[in-house]
Phi, psi and omega in degrees: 000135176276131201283117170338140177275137175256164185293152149270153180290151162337073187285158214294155136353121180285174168244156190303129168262130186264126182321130170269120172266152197268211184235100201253128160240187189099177203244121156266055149028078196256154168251103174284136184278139161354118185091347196273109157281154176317327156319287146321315194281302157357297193309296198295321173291341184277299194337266219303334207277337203044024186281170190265291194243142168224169170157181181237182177230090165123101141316093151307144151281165166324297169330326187256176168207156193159194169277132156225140178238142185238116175282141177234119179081227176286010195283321184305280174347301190279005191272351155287347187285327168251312186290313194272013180276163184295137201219148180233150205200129162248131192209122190288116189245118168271145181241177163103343181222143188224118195252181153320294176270006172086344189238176180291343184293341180259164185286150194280148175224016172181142163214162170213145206274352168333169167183138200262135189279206185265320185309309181300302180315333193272337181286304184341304201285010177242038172236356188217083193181126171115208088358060197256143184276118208232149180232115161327140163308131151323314179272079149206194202242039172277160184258129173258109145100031189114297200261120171340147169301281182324325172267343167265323155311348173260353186267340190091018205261154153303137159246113186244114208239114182278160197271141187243154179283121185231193170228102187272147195236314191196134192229083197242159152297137186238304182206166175216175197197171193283341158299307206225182184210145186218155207232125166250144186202119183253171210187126159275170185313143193080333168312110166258131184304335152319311201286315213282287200303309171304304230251014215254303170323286191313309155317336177247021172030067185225329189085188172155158176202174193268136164241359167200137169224119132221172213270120180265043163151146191231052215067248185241029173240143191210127193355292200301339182278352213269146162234141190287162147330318165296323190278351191267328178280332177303304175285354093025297184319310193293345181094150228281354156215084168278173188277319160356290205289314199264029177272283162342314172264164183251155171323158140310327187278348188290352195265337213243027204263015162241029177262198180242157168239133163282118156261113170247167170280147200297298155355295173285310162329327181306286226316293176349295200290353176260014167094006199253127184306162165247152149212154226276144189242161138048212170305347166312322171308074223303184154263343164238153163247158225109186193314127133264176135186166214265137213219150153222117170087005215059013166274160195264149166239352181161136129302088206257181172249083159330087186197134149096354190090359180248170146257089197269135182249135179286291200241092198269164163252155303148029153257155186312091197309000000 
C-alpha cells in the first residue's frame, strides 16, 4: 500500500494594506450630469479625492442635472449654510401626461387631450409665487415611519405625503410650444420643481411632468463655479493630490458668503477654538447679529454667534494655516 500523495503546502497570504484616506475639506461644485444619482456622484468624487468625508448639499434626481454641490472634510460643517440658501431650476414641462413619479422617469397614470394655450399658462404662474402650500412627489426621498417615500411607492404601498409651506420666490415662463413648456424658478428649501409641473398641469387641466430639469444655483453657488464630471476625472488622472485635482476646490468658507466675517488675533482663535467666548472691540463688531464666522490670519476658524458684545463659537475648524 502506498503512502497519499500530500498537497504541497499553502504559501502564506500577504495581508492587505488598507488605502490610508486623506484629509481633503473644500466644496467642489459639480454639474452633474443625467442619469447620475446624488449618491454615486459622492462616491465617485471621495474616489479620485481619496477623502476620508464627503457628502453633498442637496439631492439631484437621476433625471436632473445641474449644481450638486459636494463638501469634503470640514466642509461637511457648512452645508446647512447651502442647503438652506435659495436655489434656480430651468425646467421642461410635458402637458397631456400625468405620471407616477411627476417626471419623465414614471409610469404614465392619467392623460389628457387638453394643451393650455400660453396665455392660460402666463395667467397661472403668480398662484404658485409667494408662500405657497405644496404636497411632496410620492417618489421622494422624505420619510414616513422610518421609510423613503419612495421606496414604499416602488413596493406599491400608499404614500400619503401632507402639504407643506414652501417659498416660491419666482416663476417665469421662457418659452413654449402646443406639447411642451419651459420654466425658470427660484425657490427655497423643499421645493419641489416635480410638484410645481403636476399641480401646474392639473390647474390648466391638461396634466403635466417634468421631462428635463436642471438646478443653475445653489445658495452661493453658481454655473460659472461649476466642473463637469469629465473634467473633474480628467484632473483625477494626474493622482489624488495632484495641483489638478486640488485646483477643483474651493474654499470651505465659499460656502459661508452670506454670513458676515470676523478677523481676531491668534490669541483670540486659540481662546474660540478652546469653546471660550471672545469679546468684540471696535471693528471687530459686525453690525448685525447673529452666525458669523471667523478668520485669523485668513484661515477660517469657527462659526461663532455675535450677541452681547461677545463672540460666542458654535463650530470650530481644524485647517491648515
Amino acid at each position: 500500500m502506498t503512502d497519499p500523495v500530500s498537497a504541497p503546502p499553502r504559501a502564506p497570504r500577504s495581508p492587505q494594506v488598507k488605502k490610508i484616506r486623506r484629509d481633503v475639506s473644500g466644496w467642489i461644485v459639480l454639474d452633474k450630469p443625467v442619469g447620475l444619482t446624488s449618491t454615486h456622484a459622492v462616491a465617485i468624487a471621495k474616489r479620485l479625492f481619496n477623502a476620508k468625508k464627503a457628502g453633498h448639499a442637496g439631492t439631484l434626481d437621476p433625471l436632473a442635472t445641474g449644481l450638486l454641490p459636494l463638501a469634503f472634510g470640514e466642509a461637511t460643517k457648512t452645508v446647512p449654510f447651502v442647503m438652506d440658501g435659495e436655489k434656480a431650476y430651468r425646467f421642461t414641462v410635458k402637458w397631456g401626461e400625468q405620471t407616477e413619479s411627476d417626471d419623465a422617469d414614471g409610469k404614465v397614470v392619467a392623460r389628457s387631450d387638453l394643451r393650455p394655450t400660453q396665455e392660460a399658462i402666463e395667467d397661472c404662474l403668480p398662484l404658485f409665487i409667494g408662500e405657497i402650500q405644496q404636497v411632496p412627489p410620492r417618489f421622494s426621498a422624505l420619510k414616513i415611519d422610518g421609510e423613503r417615500a419612495y421606496d414604499l411607492a416602488r413596493d406599491g404601498e400608499m404614500v400619503d405625503l401632507a402639504p407643506r409651506a414652501v417659498v416660491i420666490t419666482a416663476l417665469r415662463l421662457i418659452e413654449s410650444d402646443e406639447e411642451t413648456a419651459t420654466f425658470e424658478a427660484e425657490c427655497g428649501k423643499g421645493t419641489y420643481v416635480r410638484a410645481i409641473a403636476r399641480d401646474m398641469g392639473r390647474m390648466l387641466g391638461c396634466l403635466g411632468h417634468v421631462t428635463a430639469l436642471r438646478r443653475t444655483r445653489v445658495g452661493p453657488f453658481e454655473e460659472a463655479d461649476a466642473v463637469s464630471l469629465d473634467d473633474l476625472r480628467a484632473a483625477g488622472e494626474a493622482g489624488e493630490a495632484s495641483d489638478a485635482l486640488a485646483a477643483c476646490l474651493r474654499p470651505v468658507e465659499s460656502a459661508l458668503s452670506e454670513l458676515a466675517e470676523v478677523r481676531v488675533s491668534r490669541h483670540e482663535a486659540q481662546r474660540l477654538m478652546n469653546g471660550q467666548a471672545v469679546i468684540l472691540r471696535g471693528r471687530d463688531a459686525p453690525v448685525h447679529l447673529g452666525a458669523v464666522y471667523v478668520t485669523e490670519a485668513g484661515r477660517l476658524i469657527a462659526l461663532a454667534e455675535a450677541d452681547k458684545g461677545q463672540l460666542v463659537p458654535k463650530r470650530a475648524f481644524h485647517l491648515p494655516g
